[in-house]
N, C-alpha and C positions, 0 to 999 in steps of 0.2 A: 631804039633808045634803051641804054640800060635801066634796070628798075633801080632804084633807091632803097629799095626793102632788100636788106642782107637774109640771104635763105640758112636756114639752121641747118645745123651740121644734121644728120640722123641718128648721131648717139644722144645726142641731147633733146630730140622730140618727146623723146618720152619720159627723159629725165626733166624736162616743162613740164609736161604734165602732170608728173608725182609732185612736183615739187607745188604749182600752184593747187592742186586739189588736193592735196595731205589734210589743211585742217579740215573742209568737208568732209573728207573721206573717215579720218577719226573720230569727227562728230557723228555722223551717220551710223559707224559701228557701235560707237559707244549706244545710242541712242536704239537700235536692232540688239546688240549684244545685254540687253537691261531685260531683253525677253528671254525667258527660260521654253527652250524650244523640245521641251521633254515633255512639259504640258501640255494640253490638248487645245486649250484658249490661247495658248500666248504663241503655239505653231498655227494659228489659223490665222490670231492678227500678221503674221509673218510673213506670208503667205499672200493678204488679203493687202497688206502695204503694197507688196513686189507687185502685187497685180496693177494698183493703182499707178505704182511707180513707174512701173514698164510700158503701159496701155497710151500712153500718149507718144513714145517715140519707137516705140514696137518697128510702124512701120520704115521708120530712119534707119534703124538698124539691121533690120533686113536688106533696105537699099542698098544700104552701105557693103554689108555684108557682100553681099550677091555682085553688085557692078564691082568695087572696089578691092573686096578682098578673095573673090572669089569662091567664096564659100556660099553654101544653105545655113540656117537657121531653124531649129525646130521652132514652130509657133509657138513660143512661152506666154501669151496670155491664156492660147486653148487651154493649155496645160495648167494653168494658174486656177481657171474654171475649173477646170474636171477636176483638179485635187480639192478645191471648195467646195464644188458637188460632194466628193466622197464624202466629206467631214457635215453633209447635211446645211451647208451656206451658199446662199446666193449671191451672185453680182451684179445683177438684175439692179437697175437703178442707182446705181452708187456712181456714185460721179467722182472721177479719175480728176485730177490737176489739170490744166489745162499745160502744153507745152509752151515755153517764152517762142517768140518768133524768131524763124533766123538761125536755128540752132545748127553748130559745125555736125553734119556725121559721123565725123571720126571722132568729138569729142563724146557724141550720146556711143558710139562703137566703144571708144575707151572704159565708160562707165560698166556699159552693160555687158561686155565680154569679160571685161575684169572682174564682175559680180561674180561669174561664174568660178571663178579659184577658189575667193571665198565660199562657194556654195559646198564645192568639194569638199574644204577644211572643214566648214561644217556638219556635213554631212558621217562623217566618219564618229562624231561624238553621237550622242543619243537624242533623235530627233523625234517626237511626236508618231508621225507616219509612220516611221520603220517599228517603234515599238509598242505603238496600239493596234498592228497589222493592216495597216490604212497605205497604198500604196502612193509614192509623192514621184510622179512623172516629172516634177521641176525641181524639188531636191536631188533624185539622182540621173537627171542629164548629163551626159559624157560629151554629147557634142559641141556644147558650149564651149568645151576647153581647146577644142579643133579652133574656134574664133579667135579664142584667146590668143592660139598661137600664129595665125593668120595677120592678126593684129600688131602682135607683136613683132613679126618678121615686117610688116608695113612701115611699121613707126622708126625701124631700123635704115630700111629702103630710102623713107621719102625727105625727101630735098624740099622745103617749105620753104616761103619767105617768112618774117618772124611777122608779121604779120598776121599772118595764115594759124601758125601756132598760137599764137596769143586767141586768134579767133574759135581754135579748138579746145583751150583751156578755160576759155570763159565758158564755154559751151557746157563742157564737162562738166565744171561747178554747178550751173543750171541743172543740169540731170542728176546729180548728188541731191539738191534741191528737191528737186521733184518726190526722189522716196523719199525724204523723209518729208514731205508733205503727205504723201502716201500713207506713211505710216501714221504721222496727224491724224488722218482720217480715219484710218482702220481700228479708232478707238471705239469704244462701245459708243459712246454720243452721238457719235457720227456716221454711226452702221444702219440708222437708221430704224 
């Protein structure tokens, strides 16, 4: 029996995607981009958000990664720790978001592979790490953009019902969600 769910083209998988998470996505920077990441407090709340943000679908996104897109993922929360370590901060006890149930992995893959372009771009202006000699393992990770393009070649690939897409873009939204709860957190209040 045929499905009733019309499958999406694959140029438009990921133009859903952009399309339903744009305003998260602009609220989220706007909201990260408020931080001046040349200073040494506001690169650690930076830092100390993405860790919160990431630490709840970490392992989805590896999943995903590994079965799906066939790639590795360097461990970005270790890395998240050890650059908190440098800067003299702990994560010891800080309580991360909890993730919504249910969540698509391609939509958490979407968010958090895509993070890393942004990381890129910002990376190249003047960041905290690089010019207090403090070295940042998750600022300049290269391999994330290996996902990005794994990703990207997927979203081209895959034949979804809209279904399925919709269920990857609410997903998405959720994980948009997530850091900037993250970053919520990573306020002095909250640091504990």
């Amino acid at each position: 029996m045929a499905s009733k769910d019309k499958s999406i083209n694959p140029e438009s998988v990921h133009d859903r995607l952009r399309a339903a998470t744009g305003a998260a996505h602009e609220q989220l920077d706007s909201r990260f981009g408020a931080l001046d990441l040349g200073e040494r407090d506001d690169y650690a709340r930076f830092l100390h958000a993405h860790y919160l943000g990431l630490l709840p679908v970490a392992d989805a996104f590896e999943a995903f990664a590994g079965s799906v897109l066939d790639t590795g993922v360097p461990d970005y929360p270790a890395m998240l720790r050890d650059d908190l370590s440098d800067l003299g901060l702990s994560v010891a006890g800080v309580g991360a978001p909890a993730a919504p149930e249910g969540l698509h992995p391609a939509g958490v893959a979407y968010v958090v592979a895509g993070s890393r372009l942004g990381l890129a771009s910002l990376r190249r202006d003047r960041f905290w790490g690089k010019s207090g000699g403090c070295a940042s393992r998750y600022m300049t990770d290269d391999a994330g953009l290996n996902v990005w393009r794994a990703m990207a070649g997927w979203m081209r690939g895959a034949r979804l019902p809209a279904s399925e897409v919709s269920a990857i873009c609410d997903s998405a939204v959720s994980v948009f969600a997530l850091f900037e709860d993250g970053l919520v957190r990573s306020l002095p209040e909250h640091a504990g």
